[in-house]
C-alpha positions as a LaTeX table, in Angstrom:
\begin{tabular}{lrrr}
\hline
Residue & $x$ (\AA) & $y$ (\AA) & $z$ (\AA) \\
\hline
Unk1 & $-15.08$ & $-0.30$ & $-24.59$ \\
Unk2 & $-12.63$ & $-2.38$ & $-26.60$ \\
Unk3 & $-9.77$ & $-1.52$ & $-24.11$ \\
Unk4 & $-12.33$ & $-2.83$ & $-21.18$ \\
Unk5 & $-13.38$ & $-5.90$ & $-23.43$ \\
Unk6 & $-9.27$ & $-6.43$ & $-23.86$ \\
Unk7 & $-8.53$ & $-6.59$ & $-20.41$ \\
Unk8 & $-11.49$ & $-8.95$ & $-19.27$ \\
Unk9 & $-10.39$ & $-11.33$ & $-21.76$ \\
Unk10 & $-6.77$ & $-10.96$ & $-20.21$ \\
Unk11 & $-7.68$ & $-11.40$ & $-17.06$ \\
Unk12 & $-9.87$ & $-14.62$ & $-17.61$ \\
Unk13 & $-6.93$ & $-16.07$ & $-19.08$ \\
Unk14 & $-4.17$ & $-15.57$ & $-16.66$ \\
Unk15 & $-7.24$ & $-17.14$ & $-14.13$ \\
Unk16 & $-7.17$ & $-20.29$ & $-16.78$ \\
Unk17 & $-3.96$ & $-20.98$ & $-16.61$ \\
Unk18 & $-3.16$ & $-20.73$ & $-12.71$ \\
Unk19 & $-4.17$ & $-23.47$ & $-10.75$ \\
Unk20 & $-3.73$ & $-22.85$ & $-6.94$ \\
Unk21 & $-1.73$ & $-25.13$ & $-4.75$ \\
Unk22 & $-1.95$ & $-24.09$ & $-1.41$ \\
Unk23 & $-3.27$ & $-26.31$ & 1.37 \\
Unk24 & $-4.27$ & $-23.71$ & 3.41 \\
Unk25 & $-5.19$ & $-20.11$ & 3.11 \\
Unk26 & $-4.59$ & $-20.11$ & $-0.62$ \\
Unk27 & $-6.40$ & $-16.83$ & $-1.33$ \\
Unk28 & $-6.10$ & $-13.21$ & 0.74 \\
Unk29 & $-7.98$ & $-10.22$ & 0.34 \\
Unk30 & $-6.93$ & $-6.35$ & 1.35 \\
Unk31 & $-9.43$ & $-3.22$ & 1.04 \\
Unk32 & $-7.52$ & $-0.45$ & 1.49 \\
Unk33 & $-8.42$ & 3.43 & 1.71 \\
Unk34 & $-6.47$ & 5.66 & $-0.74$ \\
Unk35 & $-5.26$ & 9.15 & 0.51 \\
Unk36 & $-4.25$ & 10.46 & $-2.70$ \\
Unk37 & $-3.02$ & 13.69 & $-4.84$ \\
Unk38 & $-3.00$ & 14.90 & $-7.82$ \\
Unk39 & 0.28 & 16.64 & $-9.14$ \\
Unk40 & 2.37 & 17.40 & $-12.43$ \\
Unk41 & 1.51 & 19.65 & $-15.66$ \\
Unk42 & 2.76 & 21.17 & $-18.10$ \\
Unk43 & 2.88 & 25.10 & $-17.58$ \\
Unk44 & 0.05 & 27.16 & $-19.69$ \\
Unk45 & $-0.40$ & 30.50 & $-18.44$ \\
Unk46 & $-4.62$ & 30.57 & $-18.97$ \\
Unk47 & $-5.86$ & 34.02 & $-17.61$ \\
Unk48 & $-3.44$ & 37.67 & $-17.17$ \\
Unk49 & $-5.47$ & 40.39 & $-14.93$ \\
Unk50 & $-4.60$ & 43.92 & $-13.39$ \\
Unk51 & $-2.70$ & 44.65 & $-16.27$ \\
Unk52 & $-2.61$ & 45.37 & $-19.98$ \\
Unk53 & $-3.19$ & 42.56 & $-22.97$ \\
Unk54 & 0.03 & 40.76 & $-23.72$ \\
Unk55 & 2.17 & 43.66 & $-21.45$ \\
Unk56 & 5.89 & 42.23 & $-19.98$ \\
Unk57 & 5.60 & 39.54 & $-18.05$ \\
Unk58 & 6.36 & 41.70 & $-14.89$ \\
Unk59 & 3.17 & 43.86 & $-15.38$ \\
Unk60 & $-0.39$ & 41.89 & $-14.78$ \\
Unk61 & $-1.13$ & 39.01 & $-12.66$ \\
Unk62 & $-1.02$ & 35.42 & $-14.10$ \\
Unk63 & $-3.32$ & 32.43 & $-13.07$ \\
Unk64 & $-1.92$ & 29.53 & $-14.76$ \\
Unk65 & $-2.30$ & 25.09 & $-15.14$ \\
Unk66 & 0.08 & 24.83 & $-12.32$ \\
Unk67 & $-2.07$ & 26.88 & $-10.26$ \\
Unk68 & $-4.98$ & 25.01 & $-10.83$ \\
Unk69 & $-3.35$ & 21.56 & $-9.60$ \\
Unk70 & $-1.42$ & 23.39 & $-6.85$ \\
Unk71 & $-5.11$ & 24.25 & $-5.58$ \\
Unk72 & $-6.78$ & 21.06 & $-6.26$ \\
Unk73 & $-7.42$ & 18.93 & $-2.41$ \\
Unk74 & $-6.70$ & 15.64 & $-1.65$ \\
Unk75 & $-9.43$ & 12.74 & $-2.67$ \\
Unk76 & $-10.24$ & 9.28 & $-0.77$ \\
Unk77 & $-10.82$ & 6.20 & $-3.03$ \\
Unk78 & $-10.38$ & 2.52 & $-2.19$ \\
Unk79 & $-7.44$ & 0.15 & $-3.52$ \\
Unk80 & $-8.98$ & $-3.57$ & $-3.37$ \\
Unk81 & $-6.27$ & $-6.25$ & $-4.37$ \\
Unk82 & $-7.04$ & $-10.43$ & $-4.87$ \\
Unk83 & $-4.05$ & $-12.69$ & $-4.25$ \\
Unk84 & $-3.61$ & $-16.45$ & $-5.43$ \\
Unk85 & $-1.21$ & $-18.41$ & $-4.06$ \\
Unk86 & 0.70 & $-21.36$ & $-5.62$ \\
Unk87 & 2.30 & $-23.06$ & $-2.17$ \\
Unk88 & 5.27 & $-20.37$ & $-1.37$ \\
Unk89 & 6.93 & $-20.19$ & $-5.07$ \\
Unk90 & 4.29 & $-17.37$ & $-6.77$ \\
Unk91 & 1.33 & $-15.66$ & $-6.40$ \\
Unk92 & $-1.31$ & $-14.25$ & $-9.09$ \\
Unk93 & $-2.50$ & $-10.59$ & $-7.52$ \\
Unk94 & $-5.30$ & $-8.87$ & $-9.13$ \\
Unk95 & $-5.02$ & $-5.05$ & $-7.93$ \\
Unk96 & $-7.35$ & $-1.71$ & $-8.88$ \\
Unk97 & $-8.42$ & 1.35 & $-7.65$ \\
Unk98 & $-12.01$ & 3.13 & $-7.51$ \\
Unk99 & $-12.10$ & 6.41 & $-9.48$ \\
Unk100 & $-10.34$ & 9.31 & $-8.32$ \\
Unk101 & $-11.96$ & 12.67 & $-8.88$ \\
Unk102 & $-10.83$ & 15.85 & $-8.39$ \\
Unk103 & $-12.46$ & 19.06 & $-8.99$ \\
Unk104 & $-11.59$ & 23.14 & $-8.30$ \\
Unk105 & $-12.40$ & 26.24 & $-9.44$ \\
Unk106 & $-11.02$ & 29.64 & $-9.22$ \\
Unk107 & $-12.59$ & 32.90 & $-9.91$ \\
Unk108 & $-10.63$ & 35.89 & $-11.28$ \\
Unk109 & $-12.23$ & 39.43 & $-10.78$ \\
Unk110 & $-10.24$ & 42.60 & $-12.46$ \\
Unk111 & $-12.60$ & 45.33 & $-13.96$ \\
Unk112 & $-11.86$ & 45.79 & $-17.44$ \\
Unk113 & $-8.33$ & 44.13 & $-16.87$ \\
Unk114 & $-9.23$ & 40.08 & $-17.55$ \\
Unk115 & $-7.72$ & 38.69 & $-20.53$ \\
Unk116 & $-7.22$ & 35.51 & $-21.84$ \\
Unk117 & $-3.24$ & 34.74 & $-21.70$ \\
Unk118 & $-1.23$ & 36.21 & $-23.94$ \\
Unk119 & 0.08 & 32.55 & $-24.54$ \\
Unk120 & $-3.33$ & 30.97 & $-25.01$ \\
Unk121 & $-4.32$ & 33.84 & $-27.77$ \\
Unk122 & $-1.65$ & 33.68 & $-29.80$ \\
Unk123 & $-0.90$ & 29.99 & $-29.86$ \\
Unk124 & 2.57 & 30.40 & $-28.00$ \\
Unk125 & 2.25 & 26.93 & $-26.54$ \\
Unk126 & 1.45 & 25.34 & $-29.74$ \\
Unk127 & 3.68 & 26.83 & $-31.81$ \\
Unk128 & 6.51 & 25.86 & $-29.68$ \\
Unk129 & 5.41 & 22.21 & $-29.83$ \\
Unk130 & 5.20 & 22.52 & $-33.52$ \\
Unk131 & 7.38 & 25.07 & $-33.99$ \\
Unk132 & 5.31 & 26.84 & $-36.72$ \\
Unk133 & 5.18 & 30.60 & $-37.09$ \\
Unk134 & 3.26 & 32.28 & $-37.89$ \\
Unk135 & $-0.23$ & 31.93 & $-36.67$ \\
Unk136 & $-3.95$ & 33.19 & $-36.47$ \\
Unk137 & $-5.68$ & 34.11 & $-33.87$ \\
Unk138 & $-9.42$ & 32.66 & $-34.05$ \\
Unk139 & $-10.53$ & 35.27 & $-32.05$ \\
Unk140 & $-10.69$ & 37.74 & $-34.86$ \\
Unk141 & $-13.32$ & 40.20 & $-34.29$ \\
Unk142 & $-11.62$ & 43.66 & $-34.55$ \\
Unk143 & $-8.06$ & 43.93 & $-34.65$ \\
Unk144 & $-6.10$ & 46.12 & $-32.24$ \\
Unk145 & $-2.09$ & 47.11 & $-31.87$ \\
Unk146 & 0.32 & 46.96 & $-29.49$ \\
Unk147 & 3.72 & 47.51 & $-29.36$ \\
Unk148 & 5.88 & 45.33 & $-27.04$ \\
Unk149 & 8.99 & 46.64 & $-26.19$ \\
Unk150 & 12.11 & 44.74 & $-26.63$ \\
Unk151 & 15.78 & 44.65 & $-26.05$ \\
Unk152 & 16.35 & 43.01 & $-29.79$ \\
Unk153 & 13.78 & 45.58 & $-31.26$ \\
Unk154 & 10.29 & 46.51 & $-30.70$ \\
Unk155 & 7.72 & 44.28 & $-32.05$ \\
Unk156 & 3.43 & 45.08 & $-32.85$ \\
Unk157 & 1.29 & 42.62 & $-31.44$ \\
Unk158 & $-2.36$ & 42.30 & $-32.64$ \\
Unk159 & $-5.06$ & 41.37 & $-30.53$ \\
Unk160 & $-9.09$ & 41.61 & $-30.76$ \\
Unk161 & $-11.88$ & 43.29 & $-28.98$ \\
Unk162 & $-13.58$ & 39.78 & $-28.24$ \\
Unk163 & $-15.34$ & 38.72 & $-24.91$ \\
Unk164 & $-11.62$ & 37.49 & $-23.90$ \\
Unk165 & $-9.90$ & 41.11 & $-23.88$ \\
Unk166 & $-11.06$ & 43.81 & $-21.54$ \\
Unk167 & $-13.56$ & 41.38 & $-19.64$ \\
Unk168 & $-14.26$ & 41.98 & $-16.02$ \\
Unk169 & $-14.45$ & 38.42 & $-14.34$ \\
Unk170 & $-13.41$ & 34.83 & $-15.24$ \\
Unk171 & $-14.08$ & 31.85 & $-14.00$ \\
Unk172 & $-12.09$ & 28.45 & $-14.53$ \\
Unk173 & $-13.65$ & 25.19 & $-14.20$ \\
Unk174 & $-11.70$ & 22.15 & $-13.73$ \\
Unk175 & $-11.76$ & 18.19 & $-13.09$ \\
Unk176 & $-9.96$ & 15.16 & $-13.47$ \\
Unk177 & $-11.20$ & 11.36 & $-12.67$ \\
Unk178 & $-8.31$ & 8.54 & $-12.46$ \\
Unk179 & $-8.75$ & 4.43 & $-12.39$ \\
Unk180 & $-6.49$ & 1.58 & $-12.93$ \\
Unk181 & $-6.63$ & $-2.14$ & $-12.98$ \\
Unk182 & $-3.54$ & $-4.58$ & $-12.81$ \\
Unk183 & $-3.73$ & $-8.56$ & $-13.64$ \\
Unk184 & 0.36 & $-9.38$ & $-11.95$ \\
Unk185 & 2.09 & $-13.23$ & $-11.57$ \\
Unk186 & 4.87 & $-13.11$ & $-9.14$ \\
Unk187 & 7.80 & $-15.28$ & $-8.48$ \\
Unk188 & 9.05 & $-15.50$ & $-4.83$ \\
Unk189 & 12.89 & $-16.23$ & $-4.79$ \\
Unk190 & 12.36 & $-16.66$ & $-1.03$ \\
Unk191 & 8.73 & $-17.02$ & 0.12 \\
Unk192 & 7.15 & $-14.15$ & 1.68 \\
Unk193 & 6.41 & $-14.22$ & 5.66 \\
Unk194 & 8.49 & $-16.85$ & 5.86 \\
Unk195 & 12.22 & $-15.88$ & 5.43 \\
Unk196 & 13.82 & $-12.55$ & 7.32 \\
Unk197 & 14.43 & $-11.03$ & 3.66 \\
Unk198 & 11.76 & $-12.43$ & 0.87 \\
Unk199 & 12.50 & $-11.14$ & $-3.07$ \\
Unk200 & 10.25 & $-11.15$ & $-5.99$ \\
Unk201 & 10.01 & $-10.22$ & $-8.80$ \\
Unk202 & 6.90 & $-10.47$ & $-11.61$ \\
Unk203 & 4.84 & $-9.31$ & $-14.34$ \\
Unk204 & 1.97 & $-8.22$ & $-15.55$ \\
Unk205 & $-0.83$ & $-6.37$ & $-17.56$ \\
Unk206 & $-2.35$ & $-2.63$ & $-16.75$ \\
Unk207 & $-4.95$ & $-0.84$ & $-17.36$ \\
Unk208 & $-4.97$ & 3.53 & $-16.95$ \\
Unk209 & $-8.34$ & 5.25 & $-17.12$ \\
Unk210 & $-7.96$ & 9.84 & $-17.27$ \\
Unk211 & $-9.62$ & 12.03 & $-18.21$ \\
Unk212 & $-9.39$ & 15.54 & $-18.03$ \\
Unk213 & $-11.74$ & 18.90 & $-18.25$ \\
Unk214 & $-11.27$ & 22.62 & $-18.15$ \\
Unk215 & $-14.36$ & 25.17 & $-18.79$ \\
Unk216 & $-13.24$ & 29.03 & $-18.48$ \\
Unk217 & $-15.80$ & 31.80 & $-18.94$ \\
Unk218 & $-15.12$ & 35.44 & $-19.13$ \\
Unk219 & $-17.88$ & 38.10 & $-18.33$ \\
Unk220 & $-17.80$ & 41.53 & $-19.96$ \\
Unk221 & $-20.88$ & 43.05 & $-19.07$ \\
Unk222 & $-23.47$ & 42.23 & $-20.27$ \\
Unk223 & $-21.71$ & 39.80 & $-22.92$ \\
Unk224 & $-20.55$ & 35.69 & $-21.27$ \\
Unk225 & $-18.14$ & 33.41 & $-23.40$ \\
Unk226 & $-16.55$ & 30.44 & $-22.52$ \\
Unk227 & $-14.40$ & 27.56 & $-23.89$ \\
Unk228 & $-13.92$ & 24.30 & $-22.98$ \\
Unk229 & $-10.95$ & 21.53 & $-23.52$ \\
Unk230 & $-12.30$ & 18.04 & $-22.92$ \\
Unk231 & $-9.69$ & 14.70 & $-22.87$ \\
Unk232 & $-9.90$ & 11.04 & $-22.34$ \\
Unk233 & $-7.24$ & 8.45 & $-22.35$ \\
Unk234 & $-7.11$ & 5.02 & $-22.11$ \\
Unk235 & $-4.07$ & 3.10 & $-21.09$ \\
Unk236 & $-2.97$ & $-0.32$ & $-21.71$ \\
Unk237 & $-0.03$ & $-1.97$ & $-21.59$ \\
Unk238 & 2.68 & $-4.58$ & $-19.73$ \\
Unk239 & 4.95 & $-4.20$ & $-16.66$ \\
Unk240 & 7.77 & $-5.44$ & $-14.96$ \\
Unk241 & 7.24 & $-5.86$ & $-11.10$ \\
Unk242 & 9.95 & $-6.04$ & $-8.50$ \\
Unk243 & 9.85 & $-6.10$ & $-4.51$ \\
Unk244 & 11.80 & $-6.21$ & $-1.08$ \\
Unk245 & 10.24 & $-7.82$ & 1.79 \\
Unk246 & 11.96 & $-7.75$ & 5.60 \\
Unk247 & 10.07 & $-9.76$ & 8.23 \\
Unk248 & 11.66 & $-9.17$ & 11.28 \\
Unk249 & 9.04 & $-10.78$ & 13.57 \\
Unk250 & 6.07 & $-13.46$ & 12.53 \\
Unk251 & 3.70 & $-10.40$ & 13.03 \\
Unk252 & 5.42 & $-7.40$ & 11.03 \\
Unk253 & 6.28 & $-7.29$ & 7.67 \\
Unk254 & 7.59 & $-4.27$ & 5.25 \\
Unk255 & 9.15 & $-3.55$ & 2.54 \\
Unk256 & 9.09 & $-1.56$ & $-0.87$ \\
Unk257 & 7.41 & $-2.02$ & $-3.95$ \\
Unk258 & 8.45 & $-1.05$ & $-7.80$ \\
Unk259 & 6.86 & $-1.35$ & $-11.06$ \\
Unk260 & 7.13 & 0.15 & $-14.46$ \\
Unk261 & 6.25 & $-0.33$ & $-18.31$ \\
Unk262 & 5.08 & 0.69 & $-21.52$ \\
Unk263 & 1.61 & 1.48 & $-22.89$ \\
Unk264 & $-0.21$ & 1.68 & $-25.90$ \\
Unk265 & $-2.69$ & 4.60 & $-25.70$ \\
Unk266 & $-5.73$ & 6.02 & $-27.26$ \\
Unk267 & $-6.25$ & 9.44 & $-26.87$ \\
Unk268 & $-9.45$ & 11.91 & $-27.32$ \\
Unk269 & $-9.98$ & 15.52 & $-27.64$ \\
Unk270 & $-13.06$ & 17.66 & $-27.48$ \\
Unk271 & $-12.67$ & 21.37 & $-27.71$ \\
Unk272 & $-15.21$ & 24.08 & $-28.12$ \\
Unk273 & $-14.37$ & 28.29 & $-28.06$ \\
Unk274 & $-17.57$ & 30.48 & $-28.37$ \\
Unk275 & $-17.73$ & 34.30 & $-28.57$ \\
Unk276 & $-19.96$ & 37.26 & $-28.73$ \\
Unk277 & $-22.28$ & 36.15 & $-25.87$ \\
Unk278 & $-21.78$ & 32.80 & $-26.90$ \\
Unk279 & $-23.34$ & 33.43 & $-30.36$ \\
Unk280 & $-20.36$ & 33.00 & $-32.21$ \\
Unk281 & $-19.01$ & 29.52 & $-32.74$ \\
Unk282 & $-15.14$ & 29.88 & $-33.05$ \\
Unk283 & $-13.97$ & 26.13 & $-33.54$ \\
Unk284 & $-15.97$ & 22.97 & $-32.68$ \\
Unk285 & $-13.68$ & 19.98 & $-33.66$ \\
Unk286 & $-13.16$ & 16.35 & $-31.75$ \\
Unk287 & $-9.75$ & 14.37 & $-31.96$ \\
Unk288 & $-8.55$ & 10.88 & $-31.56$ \\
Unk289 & $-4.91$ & 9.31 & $-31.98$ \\
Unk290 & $-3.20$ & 6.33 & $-30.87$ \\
Unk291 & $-0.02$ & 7.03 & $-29.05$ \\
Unk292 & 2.59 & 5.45 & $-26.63$ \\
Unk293 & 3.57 & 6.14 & $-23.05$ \\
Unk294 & 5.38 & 4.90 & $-20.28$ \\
Unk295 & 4.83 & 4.87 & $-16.46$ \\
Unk296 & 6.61 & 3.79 & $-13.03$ \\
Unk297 & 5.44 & 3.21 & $-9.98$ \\
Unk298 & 7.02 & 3.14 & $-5.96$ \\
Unk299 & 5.71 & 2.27 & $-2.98$ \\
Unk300 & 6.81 & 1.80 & 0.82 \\
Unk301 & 4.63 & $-0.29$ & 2.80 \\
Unk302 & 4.15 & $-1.77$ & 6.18 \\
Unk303 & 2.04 & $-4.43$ & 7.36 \\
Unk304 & 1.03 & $-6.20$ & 10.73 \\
Unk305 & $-0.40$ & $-9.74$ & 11.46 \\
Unk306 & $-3.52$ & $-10.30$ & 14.01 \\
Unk307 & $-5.27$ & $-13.59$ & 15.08 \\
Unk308 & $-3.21$ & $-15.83$ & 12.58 \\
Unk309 & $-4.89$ & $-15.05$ & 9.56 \\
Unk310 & $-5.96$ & $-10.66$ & 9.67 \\
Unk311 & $-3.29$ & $-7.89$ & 9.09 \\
Unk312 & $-3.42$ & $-4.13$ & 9.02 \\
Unk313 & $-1.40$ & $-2.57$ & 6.62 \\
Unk314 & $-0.62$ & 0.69 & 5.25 \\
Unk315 & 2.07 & 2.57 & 2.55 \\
Unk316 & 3.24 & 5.50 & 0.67 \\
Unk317 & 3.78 & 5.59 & $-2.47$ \\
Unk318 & 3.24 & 7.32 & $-6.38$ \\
Unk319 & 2.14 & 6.74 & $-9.36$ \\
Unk320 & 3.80 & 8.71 & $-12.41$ \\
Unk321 & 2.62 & 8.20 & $-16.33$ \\
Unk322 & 3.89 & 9.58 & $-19.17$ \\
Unk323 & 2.56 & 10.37 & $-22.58$ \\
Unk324 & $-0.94$ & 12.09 & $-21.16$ \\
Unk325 & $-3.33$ & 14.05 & $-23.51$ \\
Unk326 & $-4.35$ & 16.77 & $-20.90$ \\
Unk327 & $-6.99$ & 19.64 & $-20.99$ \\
Unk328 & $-5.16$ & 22.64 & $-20.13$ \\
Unk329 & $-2.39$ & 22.19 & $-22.91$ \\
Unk330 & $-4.48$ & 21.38 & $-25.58$ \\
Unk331 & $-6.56$ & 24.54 & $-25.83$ \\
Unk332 & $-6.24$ & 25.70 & $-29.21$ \\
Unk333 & $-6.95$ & 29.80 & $-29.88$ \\
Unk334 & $-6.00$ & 29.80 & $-33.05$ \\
Unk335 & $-6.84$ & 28.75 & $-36.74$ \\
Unk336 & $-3.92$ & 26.35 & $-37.33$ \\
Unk337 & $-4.61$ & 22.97 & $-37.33$ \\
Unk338 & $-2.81$ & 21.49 & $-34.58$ \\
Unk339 & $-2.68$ & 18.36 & $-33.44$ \\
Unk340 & $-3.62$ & 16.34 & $-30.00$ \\
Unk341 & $-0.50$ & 17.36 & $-27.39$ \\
Unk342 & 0.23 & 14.17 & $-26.03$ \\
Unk343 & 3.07 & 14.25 & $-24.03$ \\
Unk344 & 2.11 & 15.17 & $-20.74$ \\
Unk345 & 3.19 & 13.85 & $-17.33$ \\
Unk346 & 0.99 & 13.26 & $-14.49$ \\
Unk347 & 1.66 & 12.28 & $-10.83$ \\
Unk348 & $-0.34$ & 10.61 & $-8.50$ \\
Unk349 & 0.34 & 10.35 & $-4.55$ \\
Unk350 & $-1.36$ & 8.75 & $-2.06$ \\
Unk351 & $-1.15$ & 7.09 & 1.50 \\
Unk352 & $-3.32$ & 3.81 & 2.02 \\
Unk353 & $-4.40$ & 2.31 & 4.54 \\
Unk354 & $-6.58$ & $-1.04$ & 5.61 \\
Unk355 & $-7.07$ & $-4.75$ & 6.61 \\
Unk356 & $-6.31$ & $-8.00$ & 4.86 \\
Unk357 & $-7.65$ & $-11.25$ & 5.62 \\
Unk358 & $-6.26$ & $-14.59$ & 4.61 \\
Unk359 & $-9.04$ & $-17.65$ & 3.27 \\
\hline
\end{tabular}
């Protein structure tokens, strides 16, 4: 709510303090449908099947984060930008997105032979990140051996008769919802639709809205656990805007389209593990931090004028942040505590397209 409060108050200002110029036509308006994907994860191996518990990566079958957002399908949303123009020298563009939300789910069926990842068990993730070792399971019902062979000597693994080992079925949950805002000023060194080559260059404020959610049960008959890794992060920072325009004809114009920046973030984790037919409460916890991150942006676009004052446009382009709190690596199966993971990168694709008008 601050963050949202924050921006408003931004916004209203940058309004204050530009006065439009322009005789005629000062203000445009473009609605544009988004095409858009979502890509980029860190790599958590989350369920093993057809195989034994924590056996050599070339024995069971793995489902794992990149998995999930290889399977997730393309969304639609709508990309709505306000532009103020000062004569030909600048222009004040106010630019967001509606929500993008993506959702898939995958089931996982191997009788007797579902387990939890060997990774997600014993922390591997986490203790790589931290590098501590060694570590505790949570999931410490009634402790079991194994001995993993290995080249540099054979080591004993312990693992636990929980609703996570030996299960028959599992079922993984996932979703993701995406929004931004941008307040931008730009400075035309040679006006736009004008000149046969128009450059600008700008800046401005932003505004990133993610959150992420995972849910995976496991079913061992006629037990059902689950756990769940829940994230929100909100984004706000500056940027630095650049762009190309070539307008070979008075009715096409096209060009590309770069922006990047810094952002101060706040971060926040919910995470719940249950066990023993969901009677046993493992770990219950909720975490906030404030963090940094950066992001960049690129986009090709193409647009084409109709009766005098309408154009249709369209582009490609991405969207790629860094310094993400995400669901999938912050699950947490074991009694250390760690903290929130927060360097994760996400990537967002999309085509557009739509109509402007000129007022």
């Amino acid at each position: 709510m601050k963050f949202k409060i924050l921006f408003t108050f931004l916004l209203s200002s940058q309004f204050m303090l530009f006065s439009s110029q322009e005789h005629e036509h000062p203000f445009n308006i473009d609605v544009e449908l988004l095409y858009g994907n979502r890509s980029k994860t860190p790599t958590v191996k989350l369920v093993d099947s057809n195989g034994t518990f924590c056996e050599c990566g070339c024995g069971p079958n793995h489902f794992s984060s990149t998995m999930v957002i290889n399977d997730l399908d393309r969304r639609l949303a709508a990309r709505i930008s306000l532009n103020i123009k000062n004569e030909l020298n600048s222009t004040l563009e106010i630019r967001g997105i509606t929500p993008l939300d993506f959702s898939g789910e995958k089931i996982i069926e191997a009788y007797n032979e579902t387990f939890v990842s060997c990774d997600l068990a014993y922390g591997f993730f986490h203790s790589k990140q931290n590098n501590i070792s060694p570590y505790t399971p949570m999931i410490n019902v009634k402790p079991l051996k194994l001995i993993i062979p290995d080249p540099h000597g054979d080591h004993t693994v312990e693992y636990y008769d929980t609703d996570y080992i030996q299960a028959d079925k599992a079922t993984i949950k996932y979703s993701n919802s995406f929004f931004n805002i941008e307040s931008n000023y730009w400075l035309h060194l040679t006006p736009r639709w004008v000149n046969y080559f128009s450059v600008s260059y700008g800046f401005g404020l932003r505004y990133f809205y993610y959150a992420d959610r995972i849910n995976a049960n496991f079913f061992k008959d006629p037990n059902q656990s689950d756990f769940s890794s829940r994230t929100k992060n909100h984004l706000i920072g500056g940027q630095a805007l650049l762009d190309f325009h070539i307008h070979p004809y008075t009715w096409l114009d096209w060009g590309i389209r770069l922006d990047g920046g810094a952002l101060v973030t706040h971060l926040r984790l919910d995470f719940e593990l249950n066990d023993l037919d969901g009677q046993d409460l493992l770990a219950r916890y909720s975490k906030q931090k404030i963090n940094y991150g950066f992001f960049g942006d690129l986009e090709v676009f193409l647009m084409v004028k109709f009766l005098n004052r309408a154009y249709a446009m369209g582009s490609y382009g991405g969207t790629l942040i860094h310094g993400m709190a995400q669901a999938m690596p912050n699950i947490n199966l074991t009694t250390k505590n760690f903290g929130i993971y927060s360097q994760g990168n996400v990537l967002y694709q999309y085509w557009t397209l739509g109509l402007g008008w000129d007022f």
